[in-house]
C-alpha positions as CSV (number, residue, x, y, z in Angstrom):
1,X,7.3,-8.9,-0.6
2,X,7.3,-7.9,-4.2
3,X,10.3,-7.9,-6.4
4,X,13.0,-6.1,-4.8
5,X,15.8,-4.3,-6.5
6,X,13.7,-1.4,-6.3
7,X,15.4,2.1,-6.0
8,X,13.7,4.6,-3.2
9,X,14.3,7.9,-2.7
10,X,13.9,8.9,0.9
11,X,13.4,13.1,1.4
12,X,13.4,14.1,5.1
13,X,15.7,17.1,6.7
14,X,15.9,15.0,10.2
15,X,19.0,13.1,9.4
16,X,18.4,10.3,12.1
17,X,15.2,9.3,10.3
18,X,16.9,9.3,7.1
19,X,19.6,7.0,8.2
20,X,16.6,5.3,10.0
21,X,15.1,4.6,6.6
22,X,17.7,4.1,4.8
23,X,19.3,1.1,6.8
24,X,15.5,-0.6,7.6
25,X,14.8,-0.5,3.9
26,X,17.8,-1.5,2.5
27,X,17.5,-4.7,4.8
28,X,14.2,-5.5,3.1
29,X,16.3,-5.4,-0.3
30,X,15.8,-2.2,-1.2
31,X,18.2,-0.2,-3.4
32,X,18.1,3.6,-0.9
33,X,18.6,6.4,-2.3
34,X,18.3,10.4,1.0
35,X,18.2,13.4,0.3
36,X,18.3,16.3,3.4
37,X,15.9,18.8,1.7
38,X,13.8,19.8,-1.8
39,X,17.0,21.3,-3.2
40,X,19.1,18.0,-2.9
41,X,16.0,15.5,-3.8
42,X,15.6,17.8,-7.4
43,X,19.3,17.1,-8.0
44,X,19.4,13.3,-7.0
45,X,16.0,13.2,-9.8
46,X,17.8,14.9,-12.8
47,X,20.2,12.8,-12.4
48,X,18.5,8.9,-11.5
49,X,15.8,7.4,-11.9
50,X,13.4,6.2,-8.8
51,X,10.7,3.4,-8.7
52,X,9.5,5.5,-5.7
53,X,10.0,8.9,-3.5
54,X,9.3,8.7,0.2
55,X,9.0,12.4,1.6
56,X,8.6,14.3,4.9
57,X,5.9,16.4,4.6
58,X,7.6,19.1,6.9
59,X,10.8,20.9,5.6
60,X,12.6,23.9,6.0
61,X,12.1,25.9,3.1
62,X,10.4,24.2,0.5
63,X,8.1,21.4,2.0
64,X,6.8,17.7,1.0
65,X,3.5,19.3,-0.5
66,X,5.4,22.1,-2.6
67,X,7.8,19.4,-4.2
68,X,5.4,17.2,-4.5
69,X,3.2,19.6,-6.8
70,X,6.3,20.4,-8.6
71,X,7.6,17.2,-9.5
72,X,3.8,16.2,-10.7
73,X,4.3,18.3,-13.6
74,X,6.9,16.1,-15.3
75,X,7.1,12.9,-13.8
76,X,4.5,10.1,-12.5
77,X,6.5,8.1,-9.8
78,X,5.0,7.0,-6.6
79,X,5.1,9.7,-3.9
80,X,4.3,8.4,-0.2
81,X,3.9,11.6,2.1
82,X,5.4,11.4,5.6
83,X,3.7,13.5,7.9
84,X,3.2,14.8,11.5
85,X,-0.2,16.4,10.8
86,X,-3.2,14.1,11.9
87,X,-5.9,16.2,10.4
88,X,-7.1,14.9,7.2
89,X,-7.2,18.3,5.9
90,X,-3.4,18.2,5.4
91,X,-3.2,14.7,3.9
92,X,-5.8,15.7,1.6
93,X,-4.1,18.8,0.7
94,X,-1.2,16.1,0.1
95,X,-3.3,13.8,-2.4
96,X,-4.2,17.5,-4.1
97,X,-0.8,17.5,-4.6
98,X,-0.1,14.4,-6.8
99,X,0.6,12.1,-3.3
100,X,0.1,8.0,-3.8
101,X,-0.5,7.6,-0.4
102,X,0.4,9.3,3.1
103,X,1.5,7.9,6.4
104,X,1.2,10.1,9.6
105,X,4.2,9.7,12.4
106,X,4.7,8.2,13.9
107,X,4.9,4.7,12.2
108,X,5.9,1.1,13.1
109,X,8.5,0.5,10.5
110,X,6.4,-2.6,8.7
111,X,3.2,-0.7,8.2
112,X,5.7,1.8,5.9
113,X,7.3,-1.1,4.5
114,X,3.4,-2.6,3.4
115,X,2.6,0.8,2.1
116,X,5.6,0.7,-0.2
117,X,5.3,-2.6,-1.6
118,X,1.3,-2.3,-2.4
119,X,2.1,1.5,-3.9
120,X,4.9,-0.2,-6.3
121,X,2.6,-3.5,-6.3
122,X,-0.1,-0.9,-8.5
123,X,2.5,0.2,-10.9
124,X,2.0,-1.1,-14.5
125,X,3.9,-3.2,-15.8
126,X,5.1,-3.0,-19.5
127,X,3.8,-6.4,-21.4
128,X,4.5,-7.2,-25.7
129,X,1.6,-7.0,-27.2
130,X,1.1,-9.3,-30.2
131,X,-2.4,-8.4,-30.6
132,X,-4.2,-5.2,-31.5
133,X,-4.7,-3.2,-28.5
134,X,-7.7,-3.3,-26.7
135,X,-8.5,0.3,-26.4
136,X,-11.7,2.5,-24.8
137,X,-12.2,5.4,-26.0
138,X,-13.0,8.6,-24.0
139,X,-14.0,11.8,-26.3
140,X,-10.3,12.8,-27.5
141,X,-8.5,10.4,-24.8
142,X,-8.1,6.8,-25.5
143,X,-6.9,4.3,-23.1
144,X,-5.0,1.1,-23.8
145,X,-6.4,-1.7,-21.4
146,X,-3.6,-4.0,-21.6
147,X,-0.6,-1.7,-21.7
148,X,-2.2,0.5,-19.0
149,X,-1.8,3.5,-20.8
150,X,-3.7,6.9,-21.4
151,X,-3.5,9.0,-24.5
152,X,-4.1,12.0,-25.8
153,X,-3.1,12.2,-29.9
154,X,0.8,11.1,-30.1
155,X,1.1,12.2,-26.7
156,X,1.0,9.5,-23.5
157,X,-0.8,11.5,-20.4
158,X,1.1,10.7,-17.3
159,X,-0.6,8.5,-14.8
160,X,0.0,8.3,-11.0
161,X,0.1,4.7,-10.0
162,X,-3.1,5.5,-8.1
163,X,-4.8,6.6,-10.8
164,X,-3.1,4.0,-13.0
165,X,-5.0,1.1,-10.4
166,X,-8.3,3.5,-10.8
167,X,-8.0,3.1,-14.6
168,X,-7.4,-0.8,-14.5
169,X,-10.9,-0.9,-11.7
170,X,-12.6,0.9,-14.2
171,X,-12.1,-0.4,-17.3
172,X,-12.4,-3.7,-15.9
173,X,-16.2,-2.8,-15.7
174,X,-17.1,-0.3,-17.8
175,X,-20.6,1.0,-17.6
176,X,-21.4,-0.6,-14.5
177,X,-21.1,2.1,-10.9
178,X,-18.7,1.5,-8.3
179,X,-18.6,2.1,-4.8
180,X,-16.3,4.5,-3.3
181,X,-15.8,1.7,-0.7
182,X,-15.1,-0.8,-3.0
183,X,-12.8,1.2,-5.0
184,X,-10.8,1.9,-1.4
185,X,-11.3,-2.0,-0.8
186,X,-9.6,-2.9,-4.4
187,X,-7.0,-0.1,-3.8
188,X,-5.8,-1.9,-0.6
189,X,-6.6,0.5,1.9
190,X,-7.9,0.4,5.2
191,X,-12.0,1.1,5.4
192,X,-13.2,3.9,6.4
193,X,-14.9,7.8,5.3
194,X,-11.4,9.7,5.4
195,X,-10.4,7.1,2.7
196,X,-13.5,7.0,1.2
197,X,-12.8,11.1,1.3
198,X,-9.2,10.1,-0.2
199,X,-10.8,8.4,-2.9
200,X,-13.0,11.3,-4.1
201,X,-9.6,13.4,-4.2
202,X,-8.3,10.8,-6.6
203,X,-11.0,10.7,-9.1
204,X,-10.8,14.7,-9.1
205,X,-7.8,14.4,-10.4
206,X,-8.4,11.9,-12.7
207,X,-11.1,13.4,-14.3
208,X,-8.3,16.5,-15.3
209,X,-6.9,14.2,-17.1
210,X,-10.2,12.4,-19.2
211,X,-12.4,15.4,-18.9
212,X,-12.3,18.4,-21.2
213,X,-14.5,20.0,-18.7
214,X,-14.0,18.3,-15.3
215,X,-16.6,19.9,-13.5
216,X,-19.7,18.5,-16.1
217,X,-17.7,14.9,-16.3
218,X,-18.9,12.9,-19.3
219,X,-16.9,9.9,-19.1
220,X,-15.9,9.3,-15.4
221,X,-19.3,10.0,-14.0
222,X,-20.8,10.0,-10.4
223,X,-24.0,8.0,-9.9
224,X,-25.9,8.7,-7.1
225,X,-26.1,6.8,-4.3
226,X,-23.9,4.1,-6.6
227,X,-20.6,5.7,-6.5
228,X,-18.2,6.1,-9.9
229,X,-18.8,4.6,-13.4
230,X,-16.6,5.2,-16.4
231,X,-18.6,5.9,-19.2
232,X,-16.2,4.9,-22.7
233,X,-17.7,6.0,-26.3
């Protein structure tokens, strides 16, 4: 179990799950935060800060997807998707969308409480830095190895913490390919091609981020039949 203490906003419109959730995961030492529908979750997050949102994929009026792209836009906290829908079409729609992670219902209560700790388990964690910075730079994006940090100018680029663990993998070995099952085996997910396919979704999105032209990447690169290298200046 990692630290707890950590505050979880749980989004789902069935409020016998949400009291579900609420109760299971403040007995693992969570802090719990619910929220019935889009509406009230945008409310809770203007006014609190979350280490991590769970949220239902289906809701009445706006669903898990729609919020999920909204809230991308302004703020990088864990998202782990909720859903009903087995085909992977929809949970990669989800992971379009800015998801960490996704779990379909219905669940046995400890494989969502592993899902949560390894998501919050790939967060960075702020460290003072004596020393100069250790930095690679990527055409007009630098990032900052130890602080786990991307940037663009004066501006910090937001992260995902699945992109944040991609970053750390990478930089670890720069130059040198990695395999898209490796990369699932060093994320902590289960084997298998719809991760594998998960992955892929992940370094598209990614590459927004490093690439001025994402679709001719230059520094996050695919080698055939290798898998993914990042290629620094």
């Amino acid at each position: 179990m990692i630290d707890v203490d950590a505050h979880l906003l749980i989004v789902d419109d069935d409020e016998r799950i949400r009291t579900l959730l609420q109760k299971f995961l403040m007995r693992n030492g969570f802090l719990v935060s619910a929220a019935r529908d889009a509406a009230h979750a945008r409310r809770l997050l203007s006014g609190l800060d979350f280490d991590m949102i769970v949220m239902d994929v289906m809701m009445p009026g706006e669903d898990g997807v729609a919020l999920t792209r909204e809230l991308r836009e302004t703020m990088a906290t864990p998202i782990l998707l909720l859903t009903a829908k087995g085909e992977t079409t929809d949970r990669i729609a989800g992971l379009e969308a800015g998801a960490d992670d996704y779990l379909a219902k219905p669940f046995e209560p400890k494989e969502l409480l592993l899902r949560i700790n390894a998501i919050l388990r790939r967060m960075p964690e702020p460290e003072a830095q004596d020393e100069a910075p250790r930095v690679l730079a990527l055409g007009d994006v630098r990032y900052d190895i130890d602080r786990g940090e991307l940037w663009q100018g004066d501006e910090m680029v937001r992260l995902t913490a699945t992109e944040s663990q991609l970053m750390k993998i990478f930089s670890a070995l720069p130059g040198e390919p990695i395999s898209r099952a490796k990369l699932v085996e060093d994320l902590g997910r289960d084997r298998g091609q719809a991760q594998e396919r998960a992955v892929d979704v992940q370094i598209t999105r990614l590459r927004r981020k490093l690439e001025s032209d994402p679709k001719q990447p230059r520094y996050l690169q695919t080698v055939r039949g290798a898998g993914y290298m990042l290629a620094p200046d």
